[in-house]
Backbone as JSON Lines, residues from 0, in Angstrom:
{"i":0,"aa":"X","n":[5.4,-13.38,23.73],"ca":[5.66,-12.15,23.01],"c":[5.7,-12.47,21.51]}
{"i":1,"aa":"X","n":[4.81,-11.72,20.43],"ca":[4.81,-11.88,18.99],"c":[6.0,-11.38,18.38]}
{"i":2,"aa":"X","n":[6.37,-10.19,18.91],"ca":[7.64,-9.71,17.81],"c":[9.0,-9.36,18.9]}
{"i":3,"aa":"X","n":[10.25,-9.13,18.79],"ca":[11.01,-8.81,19.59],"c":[10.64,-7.37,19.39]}
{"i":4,"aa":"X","n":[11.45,-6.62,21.16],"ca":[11.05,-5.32,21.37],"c":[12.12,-4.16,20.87]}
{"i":5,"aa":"X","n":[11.57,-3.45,20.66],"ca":[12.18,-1.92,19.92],"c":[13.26,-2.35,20.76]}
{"i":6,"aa":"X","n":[15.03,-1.75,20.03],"ca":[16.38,-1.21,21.04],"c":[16.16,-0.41,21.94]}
{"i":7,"aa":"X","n":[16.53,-0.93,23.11],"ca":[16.94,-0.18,24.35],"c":[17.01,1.79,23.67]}
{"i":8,"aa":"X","n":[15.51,2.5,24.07],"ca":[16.41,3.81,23.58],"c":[15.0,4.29,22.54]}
{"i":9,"aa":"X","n":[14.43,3.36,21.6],"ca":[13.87,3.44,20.65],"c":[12.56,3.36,20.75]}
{"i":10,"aa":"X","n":[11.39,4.15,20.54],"ca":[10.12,3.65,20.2],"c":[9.72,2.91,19.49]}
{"i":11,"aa":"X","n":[8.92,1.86,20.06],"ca":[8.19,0.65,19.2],"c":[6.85,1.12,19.16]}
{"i":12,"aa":"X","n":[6.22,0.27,18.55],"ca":[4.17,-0.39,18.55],"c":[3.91,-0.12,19.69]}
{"i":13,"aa":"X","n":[2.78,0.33,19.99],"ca":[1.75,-0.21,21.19],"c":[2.01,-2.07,21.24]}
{"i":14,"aa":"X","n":[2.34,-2.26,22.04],"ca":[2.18,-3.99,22.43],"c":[0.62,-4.02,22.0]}
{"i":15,"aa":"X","n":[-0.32,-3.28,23.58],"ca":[-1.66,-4.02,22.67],"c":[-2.33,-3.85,21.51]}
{"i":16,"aa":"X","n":[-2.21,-2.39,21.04],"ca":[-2.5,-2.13,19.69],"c":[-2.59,-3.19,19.05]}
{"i":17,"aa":"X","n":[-1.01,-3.35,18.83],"ca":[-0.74,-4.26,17.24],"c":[-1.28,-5.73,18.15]}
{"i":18,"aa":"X","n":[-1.22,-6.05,19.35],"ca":[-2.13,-7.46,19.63],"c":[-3.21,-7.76,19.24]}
{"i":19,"aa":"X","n":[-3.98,-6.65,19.76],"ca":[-5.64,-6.48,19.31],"c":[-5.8,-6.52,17.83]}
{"i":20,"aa":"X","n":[-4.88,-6.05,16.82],"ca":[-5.16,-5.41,15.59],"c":[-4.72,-6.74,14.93]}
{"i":21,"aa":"X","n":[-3.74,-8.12,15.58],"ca":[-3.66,-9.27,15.16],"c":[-4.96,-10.27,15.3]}
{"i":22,"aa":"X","n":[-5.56,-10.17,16.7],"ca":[-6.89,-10.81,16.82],"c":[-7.67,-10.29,16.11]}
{"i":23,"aa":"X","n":[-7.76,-9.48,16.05],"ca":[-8.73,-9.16,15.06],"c":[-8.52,-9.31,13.56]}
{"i":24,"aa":"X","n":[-7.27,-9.32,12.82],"ca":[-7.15,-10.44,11.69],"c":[-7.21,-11.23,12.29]}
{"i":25,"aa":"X","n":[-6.69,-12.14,12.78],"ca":[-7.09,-13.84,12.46],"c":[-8.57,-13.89,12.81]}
{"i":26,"aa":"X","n":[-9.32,-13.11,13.5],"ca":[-10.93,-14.0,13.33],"c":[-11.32,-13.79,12.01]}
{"i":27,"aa":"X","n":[-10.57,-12.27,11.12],"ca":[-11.27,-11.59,9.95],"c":[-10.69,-12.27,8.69]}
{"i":28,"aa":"X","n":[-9.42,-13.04,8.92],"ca":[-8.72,-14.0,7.97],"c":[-9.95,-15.24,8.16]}
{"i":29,"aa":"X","n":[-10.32,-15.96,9.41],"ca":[-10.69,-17.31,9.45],"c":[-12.36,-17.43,9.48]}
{"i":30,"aa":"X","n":[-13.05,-15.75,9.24],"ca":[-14.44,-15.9,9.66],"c":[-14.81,-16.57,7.71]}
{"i":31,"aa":"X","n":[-15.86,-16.76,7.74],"ca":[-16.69,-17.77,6.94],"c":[-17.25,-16.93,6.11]}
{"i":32,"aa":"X","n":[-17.47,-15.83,6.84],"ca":[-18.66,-14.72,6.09],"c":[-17.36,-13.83,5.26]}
{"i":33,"aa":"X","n":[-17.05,-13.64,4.51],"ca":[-15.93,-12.24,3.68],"c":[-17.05,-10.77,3.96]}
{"i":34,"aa":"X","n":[-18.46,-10.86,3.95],"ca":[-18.85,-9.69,3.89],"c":[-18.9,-8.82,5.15]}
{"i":35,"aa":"X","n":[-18.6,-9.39,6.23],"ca":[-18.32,-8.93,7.45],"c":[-17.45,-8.78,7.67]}
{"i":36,"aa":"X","n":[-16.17,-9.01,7.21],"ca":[-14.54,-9.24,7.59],"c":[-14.63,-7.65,7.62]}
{"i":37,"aa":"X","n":[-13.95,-7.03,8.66],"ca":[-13.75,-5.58,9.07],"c":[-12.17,-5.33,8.3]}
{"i":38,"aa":"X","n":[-11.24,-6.28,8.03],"ca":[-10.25,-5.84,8.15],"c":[-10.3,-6.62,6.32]}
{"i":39,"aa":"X","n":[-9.38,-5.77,5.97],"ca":[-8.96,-6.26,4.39],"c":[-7.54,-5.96,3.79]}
{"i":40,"aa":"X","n":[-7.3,-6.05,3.37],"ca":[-5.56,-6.37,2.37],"c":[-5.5,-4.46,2.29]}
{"i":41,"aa":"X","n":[-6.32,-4.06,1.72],"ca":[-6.58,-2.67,1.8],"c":[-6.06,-1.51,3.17]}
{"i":42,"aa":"X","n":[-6.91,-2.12,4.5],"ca":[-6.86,-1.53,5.43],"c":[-5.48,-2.16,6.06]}
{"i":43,"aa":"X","n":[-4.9,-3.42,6.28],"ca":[-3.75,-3.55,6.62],"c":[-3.01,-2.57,6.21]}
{"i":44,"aa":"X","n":[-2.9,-2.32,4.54],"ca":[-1.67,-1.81,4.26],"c":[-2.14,0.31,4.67]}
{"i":45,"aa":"X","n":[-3.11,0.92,5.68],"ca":[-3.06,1.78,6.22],"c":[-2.84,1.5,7.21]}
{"i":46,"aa":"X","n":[-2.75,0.68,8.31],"ca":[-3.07,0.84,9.39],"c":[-1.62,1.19,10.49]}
{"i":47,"aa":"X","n":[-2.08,2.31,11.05],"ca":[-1.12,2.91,12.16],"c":[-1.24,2.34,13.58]}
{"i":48,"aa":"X","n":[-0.22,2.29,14.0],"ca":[0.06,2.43,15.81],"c":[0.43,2.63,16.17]}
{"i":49,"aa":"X","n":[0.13,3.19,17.83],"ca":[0.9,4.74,18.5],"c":[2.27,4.03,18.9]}
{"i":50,"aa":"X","n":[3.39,5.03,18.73],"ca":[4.87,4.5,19.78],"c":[5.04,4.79,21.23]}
{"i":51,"aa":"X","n":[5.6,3.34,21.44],"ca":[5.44,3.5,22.71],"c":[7.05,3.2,23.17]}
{"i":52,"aa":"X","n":[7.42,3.54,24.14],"ca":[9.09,3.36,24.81],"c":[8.58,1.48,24.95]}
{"i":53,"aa":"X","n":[9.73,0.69,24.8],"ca":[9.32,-0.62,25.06],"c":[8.61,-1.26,24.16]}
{"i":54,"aa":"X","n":[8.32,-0.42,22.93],"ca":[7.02,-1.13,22.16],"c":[7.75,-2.3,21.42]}
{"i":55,"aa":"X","n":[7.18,-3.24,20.68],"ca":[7.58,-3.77,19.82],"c":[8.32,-3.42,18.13]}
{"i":56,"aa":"X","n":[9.29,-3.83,17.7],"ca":[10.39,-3.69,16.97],"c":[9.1,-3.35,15.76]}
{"i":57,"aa":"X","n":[9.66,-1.75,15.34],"ca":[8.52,-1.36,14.31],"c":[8.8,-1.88,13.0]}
{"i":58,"aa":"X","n":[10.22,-2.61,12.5],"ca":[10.4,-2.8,11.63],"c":[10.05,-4.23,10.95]}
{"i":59,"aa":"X","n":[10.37,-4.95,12.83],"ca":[9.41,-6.56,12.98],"c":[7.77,-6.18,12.3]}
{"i":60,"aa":"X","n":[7.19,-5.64,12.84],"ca":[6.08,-5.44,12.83],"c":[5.45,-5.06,11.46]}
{"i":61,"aa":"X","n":[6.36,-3.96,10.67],"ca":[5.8,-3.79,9.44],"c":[6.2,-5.08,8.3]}
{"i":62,"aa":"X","n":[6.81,-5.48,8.7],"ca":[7.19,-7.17,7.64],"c":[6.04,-8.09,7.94]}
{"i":63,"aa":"X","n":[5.75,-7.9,9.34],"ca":[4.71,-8.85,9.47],"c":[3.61,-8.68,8.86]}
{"i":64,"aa":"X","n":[3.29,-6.95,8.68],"ca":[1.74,-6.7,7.79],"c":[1.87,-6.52,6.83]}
{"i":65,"aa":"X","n":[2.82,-6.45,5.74],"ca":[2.83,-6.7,4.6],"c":[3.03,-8.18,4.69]}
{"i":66,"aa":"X","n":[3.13,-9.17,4.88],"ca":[2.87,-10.45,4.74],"c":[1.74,-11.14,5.01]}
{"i":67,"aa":"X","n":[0.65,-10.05,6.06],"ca":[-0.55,-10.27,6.34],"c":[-1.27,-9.56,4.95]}
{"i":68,"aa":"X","n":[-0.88,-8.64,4.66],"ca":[-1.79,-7.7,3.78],"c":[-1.83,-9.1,2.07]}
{"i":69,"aa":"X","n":[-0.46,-9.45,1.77],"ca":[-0.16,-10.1,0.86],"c":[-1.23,-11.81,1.52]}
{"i":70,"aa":"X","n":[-1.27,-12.15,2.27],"ca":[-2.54,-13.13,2.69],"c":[-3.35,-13.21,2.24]}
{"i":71,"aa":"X","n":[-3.97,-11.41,2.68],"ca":[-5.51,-11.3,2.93],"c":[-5.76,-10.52,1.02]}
{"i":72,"aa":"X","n":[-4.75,-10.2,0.57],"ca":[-4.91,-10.15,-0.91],"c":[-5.32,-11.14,-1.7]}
{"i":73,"aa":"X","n":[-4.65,-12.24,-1.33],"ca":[-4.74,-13.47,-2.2],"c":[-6.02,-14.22,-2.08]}
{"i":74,"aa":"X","n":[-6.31,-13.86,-0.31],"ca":[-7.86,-14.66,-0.4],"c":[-8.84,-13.6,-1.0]}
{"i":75,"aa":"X","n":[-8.95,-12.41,-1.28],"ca":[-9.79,-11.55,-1.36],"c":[-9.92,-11.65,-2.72]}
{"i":76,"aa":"X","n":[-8.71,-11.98,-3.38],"ca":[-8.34,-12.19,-5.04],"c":[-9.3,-13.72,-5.38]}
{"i":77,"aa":"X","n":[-8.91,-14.61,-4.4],"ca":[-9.95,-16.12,-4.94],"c":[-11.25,-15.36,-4.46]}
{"i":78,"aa":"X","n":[-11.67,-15.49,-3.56],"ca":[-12.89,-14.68,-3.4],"c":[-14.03,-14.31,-4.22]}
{"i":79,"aa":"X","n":[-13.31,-12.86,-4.93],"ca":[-13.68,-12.07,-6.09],"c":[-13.52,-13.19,-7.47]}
{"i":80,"aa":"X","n":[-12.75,-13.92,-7.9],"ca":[-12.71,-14.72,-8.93],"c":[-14.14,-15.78,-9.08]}
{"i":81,"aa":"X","n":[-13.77,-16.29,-7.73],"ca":[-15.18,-17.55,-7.34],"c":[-16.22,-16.54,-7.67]}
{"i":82,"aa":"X","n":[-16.78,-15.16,-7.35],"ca":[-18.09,-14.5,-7.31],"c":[-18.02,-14.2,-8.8]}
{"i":83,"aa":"X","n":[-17.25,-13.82,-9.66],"ca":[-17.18,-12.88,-10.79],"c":[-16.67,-13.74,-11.99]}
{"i":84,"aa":"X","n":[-15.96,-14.29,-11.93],"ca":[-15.27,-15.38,-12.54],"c":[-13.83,-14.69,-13.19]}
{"i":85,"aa":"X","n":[-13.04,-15.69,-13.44],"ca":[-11.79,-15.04,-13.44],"c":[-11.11,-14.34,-14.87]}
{"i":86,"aa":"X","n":[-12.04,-14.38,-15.71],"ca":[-12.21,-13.56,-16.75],"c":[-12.46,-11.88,-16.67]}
{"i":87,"aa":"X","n":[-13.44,-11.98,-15.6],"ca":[-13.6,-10.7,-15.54],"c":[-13.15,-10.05,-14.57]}
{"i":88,"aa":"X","n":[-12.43,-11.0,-13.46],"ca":[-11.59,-10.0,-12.52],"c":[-10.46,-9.56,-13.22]}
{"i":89,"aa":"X","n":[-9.58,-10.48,-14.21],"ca":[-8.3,-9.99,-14.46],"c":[-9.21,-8.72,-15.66]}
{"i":90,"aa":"X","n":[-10.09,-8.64,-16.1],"ca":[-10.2,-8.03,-17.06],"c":[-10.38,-6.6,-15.97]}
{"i":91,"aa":"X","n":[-10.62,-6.39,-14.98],"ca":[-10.92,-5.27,-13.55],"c":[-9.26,-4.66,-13.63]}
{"i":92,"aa":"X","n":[-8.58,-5.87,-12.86],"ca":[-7.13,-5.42,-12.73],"c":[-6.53,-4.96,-13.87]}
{"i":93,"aa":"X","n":[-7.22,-5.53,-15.14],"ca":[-6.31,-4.47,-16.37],"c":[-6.93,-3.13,-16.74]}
{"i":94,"aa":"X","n":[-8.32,-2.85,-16.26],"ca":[-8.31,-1.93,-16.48],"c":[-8.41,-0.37,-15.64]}
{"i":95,"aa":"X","n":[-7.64,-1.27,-14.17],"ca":[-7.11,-0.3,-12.76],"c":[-5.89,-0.33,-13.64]}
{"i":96,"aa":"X","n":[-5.0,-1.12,-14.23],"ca":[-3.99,-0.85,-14.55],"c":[-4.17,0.39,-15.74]}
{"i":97,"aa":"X","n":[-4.74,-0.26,-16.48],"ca":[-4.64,0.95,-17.84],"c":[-4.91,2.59,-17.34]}
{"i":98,"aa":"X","n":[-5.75,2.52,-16.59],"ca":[-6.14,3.83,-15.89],"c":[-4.66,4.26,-14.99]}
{"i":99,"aa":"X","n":[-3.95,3.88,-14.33],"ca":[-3.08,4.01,-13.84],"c":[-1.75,4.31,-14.69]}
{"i":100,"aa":"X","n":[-1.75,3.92,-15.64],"ca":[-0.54,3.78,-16.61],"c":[-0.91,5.53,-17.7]}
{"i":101,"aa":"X","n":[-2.02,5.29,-17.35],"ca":[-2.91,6.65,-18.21],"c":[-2.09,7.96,-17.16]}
{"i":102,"aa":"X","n":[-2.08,7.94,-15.97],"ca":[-1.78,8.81,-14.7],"c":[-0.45,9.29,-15.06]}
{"i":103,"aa":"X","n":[0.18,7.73,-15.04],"ca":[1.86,8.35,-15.17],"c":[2.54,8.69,-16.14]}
{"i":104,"aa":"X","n":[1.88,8.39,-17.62],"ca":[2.28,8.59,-18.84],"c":[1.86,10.27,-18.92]}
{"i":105,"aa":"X","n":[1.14,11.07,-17.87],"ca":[1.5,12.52,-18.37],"c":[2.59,13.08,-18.52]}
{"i":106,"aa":"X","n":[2.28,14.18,-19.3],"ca":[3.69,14.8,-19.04],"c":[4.77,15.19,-17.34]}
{"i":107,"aa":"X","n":[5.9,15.16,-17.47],"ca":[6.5,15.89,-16.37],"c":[5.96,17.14,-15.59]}
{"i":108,"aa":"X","n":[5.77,16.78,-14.42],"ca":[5.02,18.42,-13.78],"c":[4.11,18.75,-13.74]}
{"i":109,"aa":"X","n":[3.04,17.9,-14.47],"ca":[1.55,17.27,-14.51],"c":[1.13,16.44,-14.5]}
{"i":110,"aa":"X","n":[1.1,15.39,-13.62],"ca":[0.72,13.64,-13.24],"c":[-0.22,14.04,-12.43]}
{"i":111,"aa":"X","n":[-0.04,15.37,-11.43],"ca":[-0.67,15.62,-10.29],"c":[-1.14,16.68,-10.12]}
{"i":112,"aa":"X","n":[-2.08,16.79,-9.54],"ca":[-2.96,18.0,-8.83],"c":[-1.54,18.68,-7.83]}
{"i":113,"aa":"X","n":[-1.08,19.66,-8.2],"ca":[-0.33,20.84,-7.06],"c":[-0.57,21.64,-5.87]}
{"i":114,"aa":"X","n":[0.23,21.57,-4.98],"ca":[-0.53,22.53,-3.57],"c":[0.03,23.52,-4.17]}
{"i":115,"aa":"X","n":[-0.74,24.93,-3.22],"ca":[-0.51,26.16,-3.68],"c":[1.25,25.95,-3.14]}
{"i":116,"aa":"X","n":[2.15,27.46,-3.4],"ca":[3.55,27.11,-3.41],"c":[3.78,27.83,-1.72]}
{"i":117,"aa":"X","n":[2.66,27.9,-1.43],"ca":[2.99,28.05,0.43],"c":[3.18,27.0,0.84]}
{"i":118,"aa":"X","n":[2.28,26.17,0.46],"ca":[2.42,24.37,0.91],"c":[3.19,23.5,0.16]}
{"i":119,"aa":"X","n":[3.74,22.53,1.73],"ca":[4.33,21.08,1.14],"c":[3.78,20.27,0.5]}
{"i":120,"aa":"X","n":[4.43,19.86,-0.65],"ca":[3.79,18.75,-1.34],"c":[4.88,17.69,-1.4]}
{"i":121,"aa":"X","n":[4.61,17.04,-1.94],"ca":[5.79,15.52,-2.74],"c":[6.37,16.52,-3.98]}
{"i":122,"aa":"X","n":[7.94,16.33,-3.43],"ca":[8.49,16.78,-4.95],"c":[8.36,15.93,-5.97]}
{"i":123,"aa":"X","n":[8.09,16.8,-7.07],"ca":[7.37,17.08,-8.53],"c":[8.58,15.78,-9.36]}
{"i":124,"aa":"X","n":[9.82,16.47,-8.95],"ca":[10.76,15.57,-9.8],"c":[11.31,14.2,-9.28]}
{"i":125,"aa":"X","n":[10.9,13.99,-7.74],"ca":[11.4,12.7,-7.14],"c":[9.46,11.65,-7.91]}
{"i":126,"aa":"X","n":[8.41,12.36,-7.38],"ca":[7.18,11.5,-7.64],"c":[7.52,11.46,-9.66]}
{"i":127,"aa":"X","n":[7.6,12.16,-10.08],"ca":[7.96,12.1,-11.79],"c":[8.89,10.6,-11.84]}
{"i":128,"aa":"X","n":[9.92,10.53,-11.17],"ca":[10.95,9.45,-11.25],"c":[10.03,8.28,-11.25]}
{"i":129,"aa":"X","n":[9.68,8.43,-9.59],"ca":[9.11,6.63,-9.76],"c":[7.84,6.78,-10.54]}
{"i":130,"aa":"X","n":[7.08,8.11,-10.99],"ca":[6.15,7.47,-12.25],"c":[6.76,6.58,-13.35]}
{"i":131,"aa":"X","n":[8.13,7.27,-13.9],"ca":[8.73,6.66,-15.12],"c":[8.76,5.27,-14.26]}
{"i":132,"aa":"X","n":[9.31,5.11,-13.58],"ca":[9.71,3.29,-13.2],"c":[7.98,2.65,-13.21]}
{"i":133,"aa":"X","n":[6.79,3.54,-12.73],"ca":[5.49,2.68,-12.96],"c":[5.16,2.47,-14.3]}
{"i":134,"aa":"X","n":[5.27,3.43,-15.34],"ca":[5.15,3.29,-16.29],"c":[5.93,2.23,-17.34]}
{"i":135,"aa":"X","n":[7.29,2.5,-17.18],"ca":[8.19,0.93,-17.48],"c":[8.05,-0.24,-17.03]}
{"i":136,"aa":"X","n":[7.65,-0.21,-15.5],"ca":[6.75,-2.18,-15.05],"c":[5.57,-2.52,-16.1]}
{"i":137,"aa":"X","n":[4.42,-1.37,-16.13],"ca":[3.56,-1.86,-17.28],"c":[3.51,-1.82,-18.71]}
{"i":138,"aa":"X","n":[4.63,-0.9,-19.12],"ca":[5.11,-0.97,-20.64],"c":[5.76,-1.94,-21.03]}
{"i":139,"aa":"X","n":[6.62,-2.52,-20.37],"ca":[8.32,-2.96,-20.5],"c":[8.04,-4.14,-19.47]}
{"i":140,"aa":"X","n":[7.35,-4.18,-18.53],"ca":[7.69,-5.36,-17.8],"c":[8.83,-5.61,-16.68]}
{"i":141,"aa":"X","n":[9.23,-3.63,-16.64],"ca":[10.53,-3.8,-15.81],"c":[10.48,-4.05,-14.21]}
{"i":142,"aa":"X","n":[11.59,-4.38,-13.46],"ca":[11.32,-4.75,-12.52],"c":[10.75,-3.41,-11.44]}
{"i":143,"aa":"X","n":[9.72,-4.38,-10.4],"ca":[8.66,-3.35,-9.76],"c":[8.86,-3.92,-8.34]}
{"i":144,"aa":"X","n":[8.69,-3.99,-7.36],"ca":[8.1,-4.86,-6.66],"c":[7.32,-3.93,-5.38]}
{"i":145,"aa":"X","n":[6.07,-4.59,-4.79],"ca":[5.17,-3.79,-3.85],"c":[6.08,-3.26,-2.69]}
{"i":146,"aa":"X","n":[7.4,-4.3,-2.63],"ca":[7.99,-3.46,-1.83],"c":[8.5,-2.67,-1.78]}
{"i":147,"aa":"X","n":[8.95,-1.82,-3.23],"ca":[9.51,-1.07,-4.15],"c":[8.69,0.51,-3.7]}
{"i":148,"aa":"X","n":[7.16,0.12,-4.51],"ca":[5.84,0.57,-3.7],"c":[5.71,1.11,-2.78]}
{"i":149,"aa":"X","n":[5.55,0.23,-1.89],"ca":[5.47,0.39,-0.17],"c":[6.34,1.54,0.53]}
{"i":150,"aa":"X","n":[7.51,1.78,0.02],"ca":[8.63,1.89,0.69],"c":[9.07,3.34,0.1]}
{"i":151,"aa":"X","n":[8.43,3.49,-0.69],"ca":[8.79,4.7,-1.86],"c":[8.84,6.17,-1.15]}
{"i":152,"aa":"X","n":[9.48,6.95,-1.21],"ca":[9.54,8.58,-0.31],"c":[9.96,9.56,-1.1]}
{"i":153,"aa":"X","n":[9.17,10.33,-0.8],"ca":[9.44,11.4,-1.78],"c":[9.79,13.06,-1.12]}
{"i":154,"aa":"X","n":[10.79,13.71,-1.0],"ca":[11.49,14.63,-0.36],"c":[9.99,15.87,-0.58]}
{"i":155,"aa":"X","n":[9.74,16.31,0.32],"ca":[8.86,17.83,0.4],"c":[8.92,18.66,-0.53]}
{"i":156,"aa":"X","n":[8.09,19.72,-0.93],"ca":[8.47,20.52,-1.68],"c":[7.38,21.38,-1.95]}
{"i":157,"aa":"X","n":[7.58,22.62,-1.86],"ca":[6.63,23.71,-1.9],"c":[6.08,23.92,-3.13]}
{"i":158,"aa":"X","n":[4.99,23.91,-2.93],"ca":[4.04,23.9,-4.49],"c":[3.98,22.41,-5.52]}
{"i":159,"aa":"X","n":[4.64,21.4,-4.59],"ca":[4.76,19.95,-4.64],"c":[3.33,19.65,-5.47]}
{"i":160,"aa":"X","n":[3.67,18.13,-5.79],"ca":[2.32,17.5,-5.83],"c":[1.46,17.24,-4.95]}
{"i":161,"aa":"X","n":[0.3,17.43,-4.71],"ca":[-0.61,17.18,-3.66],"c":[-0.48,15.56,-2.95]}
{"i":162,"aa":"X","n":[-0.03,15.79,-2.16],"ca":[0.18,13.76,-1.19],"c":[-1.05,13.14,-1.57]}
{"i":163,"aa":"X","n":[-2.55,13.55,-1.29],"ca":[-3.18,12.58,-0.94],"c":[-3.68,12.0,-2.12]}
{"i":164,"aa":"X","n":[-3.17,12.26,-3.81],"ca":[-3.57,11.92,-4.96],"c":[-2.45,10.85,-4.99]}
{"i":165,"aa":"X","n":[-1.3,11.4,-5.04],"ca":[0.09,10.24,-5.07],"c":[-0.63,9.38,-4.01]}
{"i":166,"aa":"X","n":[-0.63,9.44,-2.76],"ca":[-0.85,8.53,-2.05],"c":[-1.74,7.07,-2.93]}
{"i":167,"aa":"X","n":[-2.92,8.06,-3.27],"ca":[-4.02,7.11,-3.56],"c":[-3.44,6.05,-4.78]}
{"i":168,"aa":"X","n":[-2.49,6.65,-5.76],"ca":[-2.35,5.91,-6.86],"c":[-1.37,5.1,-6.62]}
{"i":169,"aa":"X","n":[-0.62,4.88,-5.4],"ca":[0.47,4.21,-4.93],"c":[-0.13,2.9,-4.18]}
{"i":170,"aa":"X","n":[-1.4,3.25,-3.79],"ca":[-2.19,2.43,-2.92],"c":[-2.77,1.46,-3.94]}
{"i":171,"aa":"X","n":[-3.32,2.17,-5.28],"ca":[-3.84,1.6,-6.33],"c":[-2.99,0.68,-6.67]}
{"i":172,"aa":"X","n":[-1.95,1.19,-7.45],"ca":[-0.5,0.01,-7.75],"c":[-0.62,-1.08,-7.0]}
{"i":173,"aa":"X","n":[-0.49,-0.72,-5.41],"ca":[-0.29,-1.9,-4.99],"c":[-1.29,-3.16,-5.09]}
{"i":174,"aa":"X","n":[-2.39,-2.76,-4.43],"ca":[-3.49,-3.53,-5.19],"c":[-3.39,-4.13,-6.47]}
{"i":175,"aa":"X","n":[-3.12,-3.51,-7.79],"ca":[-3.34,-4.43,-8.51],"c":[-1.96,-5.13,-8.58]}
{"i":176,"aa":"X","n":[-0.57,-4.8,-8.29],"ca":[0.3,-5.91,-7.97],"c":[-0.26,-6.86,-7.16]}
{"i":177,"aa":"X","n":[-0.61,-6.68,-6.41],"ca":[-1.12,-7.99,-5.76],"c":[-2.47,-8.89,-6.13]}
{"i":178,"aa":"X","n":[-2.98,-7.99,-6.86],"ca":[-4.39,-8.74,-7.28],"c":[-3.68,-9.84,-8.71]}
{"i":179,"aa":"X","n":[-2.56,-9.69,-8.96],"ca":[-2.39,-10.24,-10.29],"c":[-1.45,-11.05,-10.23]}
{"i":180,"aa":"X","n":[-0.31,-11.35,-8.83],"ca":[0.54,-12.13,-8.53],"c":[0.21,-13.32,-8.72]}
């Protein structure tokens, strides 16, 4: 058994899911070719699996893929350096960063595209907050971390910011935190 199982009571992982979804990193961590690798630092940090009664401990499980995702970053990071040289990757990651820092430095109540006010969005003033904290890691240098990132929630809210823009720029962050570690 890879991870201990969900509490008596609790839904875990699919057992084989997340099995299959491990074999299949390690051939995509150890294959030779990078241009075939199906799985990437990227897709780890989406990837879902159904709950199951008995499943494996979901909280085991998500430590484990952010430690896979942070892996398959670092080789994807030498990778890209060896092809491009490392002048011009960090010069990539600064300017995902600058573009990003461009996002959150709008004003309050405009960082984001809005759902109409029938629909849920990400509240306006919780996603505003952790912009200011993205904007202070790359101004200021203040403390950030992907798990900070990762972990981040933002309460509902009608006429909210649209999720799948936050989403994307949260996804962005992380990437270049990790492309630059």
């Amino acid at each position: 058994m890879t991870f201990p199982r969900a509490r008596k009571g609790r839904p875990g992982y699919d057992i084989d899911e997340v099995e299959d979804f491990l074999e299949e990193a390690r051939r995509a961590y150890t294959s030779e070719n990078p241009d075939v690798a199906v799985i990437t630092a990227a897709s780890i940090r989406t990837t879902a699996f159904s709950l199951r009664k008995g499943g494996y401990s979901t909280s085991h499980v998500d430590a484990a893929l952010e430690r896979l995702e942070d892996a398959f970053a670092a080789r994807e990071r030498e990778r890209e350096i060896a092809r491009m040289g490392e002048e011009a990757w960090y010069a990539e990651a600064r300017r995902t960063a600058q573009e990003l820092l461009d996002r959150v430095v709008r004003p309050a109540g405009k960082r984001f595209q809005r759902v109409t006010f029938l629909t849920l969005g990400y509240s306006v003033k919780d996603v505003d907050s952790f912009a200011d904290r993205i904007a202070a890691y790359f101004q200021n240098g203040a403390p950030l971390t992907t798990e900070d990132v990762r972990t981040v929630a933002f309460r509902p809210q009608r006429g909210g910011y649209r999720e799948a823009q936050v989403d994307y720029v949260l996804d962005t962050l992380t990437s270049v935190m990790l492309a630059v570690r």
